[in-house]
N, C-alpha and C positions, 0 to 999 in steps of 0.2 A: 592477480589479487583484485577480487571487487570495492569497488569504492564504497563509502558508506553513502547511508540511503539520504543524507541530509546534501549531500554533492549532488548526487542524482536528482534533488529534488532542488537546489539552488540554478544546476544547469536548464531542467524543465522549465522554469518558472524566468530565467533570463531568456530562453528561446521563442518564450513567447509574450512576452512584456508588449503592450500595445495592442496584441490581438483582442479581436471585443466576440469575434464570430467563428464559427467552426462549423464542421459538419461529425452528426454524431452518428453513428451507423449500428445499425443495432439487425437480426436477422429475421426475419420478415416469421411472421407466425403462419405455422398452416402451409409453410412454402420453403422451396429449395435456395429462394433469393435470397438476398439483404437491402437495407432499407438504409438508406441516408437523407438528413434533413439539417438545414442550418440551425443552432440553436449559438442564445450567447452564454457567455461565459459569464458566472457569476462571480465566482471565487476559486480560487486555486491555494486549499488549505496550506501547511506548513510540510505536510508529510506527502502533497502531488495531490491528493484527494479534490477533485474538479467538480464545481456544485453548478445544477441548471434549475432554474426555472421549467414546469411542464402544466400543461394542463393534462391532469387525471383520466380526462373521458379520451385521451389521444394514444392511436395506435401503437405508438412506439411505448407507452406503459403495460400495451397488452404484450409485446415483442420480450419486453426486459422479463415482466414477469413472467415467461416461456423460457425463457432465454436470457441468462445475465452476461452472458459474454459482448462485449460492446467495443468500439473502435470510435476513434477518435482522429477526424483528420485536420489538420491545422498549415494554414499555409499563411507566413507572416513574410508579404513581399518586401517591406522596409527595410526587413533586415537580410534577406534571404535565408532564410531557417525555414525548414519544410519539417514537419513533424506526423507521424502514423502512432497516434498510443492505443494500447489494446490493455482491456482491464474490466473489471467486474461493475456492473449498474444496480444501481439496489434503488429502492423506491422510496422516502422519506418524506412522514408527513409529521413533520417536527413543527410547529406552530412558532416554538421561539427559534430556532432554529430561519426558518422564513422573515421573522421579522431581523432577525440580524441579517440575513444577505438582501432584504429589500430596498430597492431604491426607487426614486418615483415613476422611471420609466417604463417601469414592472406592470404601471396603469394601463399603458398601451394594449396589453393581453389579460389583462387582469383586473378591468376599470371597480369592480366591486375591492380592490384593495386587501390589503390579508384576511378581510372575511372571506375571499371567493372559496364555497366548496368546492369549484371546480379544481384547483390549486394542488400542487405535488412539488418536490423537488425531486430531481435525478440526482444522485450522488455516483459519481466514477471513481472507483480504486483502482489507478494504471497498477498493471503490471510486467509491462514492458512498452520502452520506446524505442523507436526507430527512425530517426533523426538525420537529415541532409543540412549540412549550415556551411555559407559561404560568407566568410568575415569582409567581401571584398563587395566596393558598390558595383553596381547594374549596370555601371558603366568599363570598370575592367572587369566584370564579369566576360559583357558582350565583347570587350577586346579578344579577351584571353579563345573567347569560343571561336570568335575569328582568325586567330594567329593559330587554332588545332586545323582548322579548316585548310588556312593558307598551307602551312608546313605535313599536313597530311599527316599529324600525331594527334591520337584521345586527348579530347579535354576531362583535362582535370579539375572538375570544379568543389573544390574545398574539402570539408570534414564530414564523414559519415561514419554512423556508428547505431548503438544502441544503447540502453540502459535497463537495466531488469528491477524492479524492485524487490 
């Protein structure tokens, strides 16, 4: 039985509580690659919907608008939750939208402030995640990897799964 999307969307959003940074991957235009770049995280709507900050004239707007399929790689070592989301990038030049996820750091890349033309936001709809999380700290973590080691059995480290929305 699938869970409802608002579980799927409470557990995404506890997995990655504290992350500010990620890598967003999007496939290269004109080319058989893909392309990954850190970008921070703005918002993480009610429904998973993940908003970034972009400047317009950058490759990766020319990548989405070729290509919406986008990936999303997130690694929250605090907690040990590793996350892979895969889901649709769409290109949004919402003006109020902008000024509600603005905050003043946003000046660093953006010193002209919500007037910058050069200004976009990416909007990600996951449509599926792929999720490693270890509720145990870093420290029996390293125990346990050591005791598979010693005793010559697979480490088992924690919970993996996926979520589809």
């Amino acid at each position: 039985m699938k869970e409802p999307i608002n579980q799927h969307v409470e557990k995404l959003t506890e997995m990655v509580k504290g992350v500010r940074t990620c890598m967003l991957i999007t496939n290269e235009k004109n080319a058989n690659g893909i392309s990954g770049r850190p970008m921070g995280i703005n918002k993480i709507d009610e429904d998973g919907t993940m908003w970034f900050f972009t400047k317009a004239s950058s490759y990766k707007v020319d990548e989405i608008e070729e290509d919406k399929k986008v990936s999303i790689a997130i690694t929250n070592e605090s907690s040990n939750n590793y996350l892979m989301i895969h889901g649709t990038g769409t290109l949004v030049n919402d003006k109020l939208k902008m000024k509600e996820l603005w905050s003043s750091i946003m000046k660093a890349w953006f010193p002209l402030g919500l007037d910058d033309p050069d200004m976009t936001l990416i909007k990600v709809t996951p449509n599926e995640v792929y999720y490693w999380e270890s509720s145990s700290s870093k420290m029996v973590v390293l125990f346990n990897v050591l005791k598979a080691i010693v005793t010559g059995k697979e480490y088992a480290g924690g919970e993996h799964g996926s979520i589809t929305f």
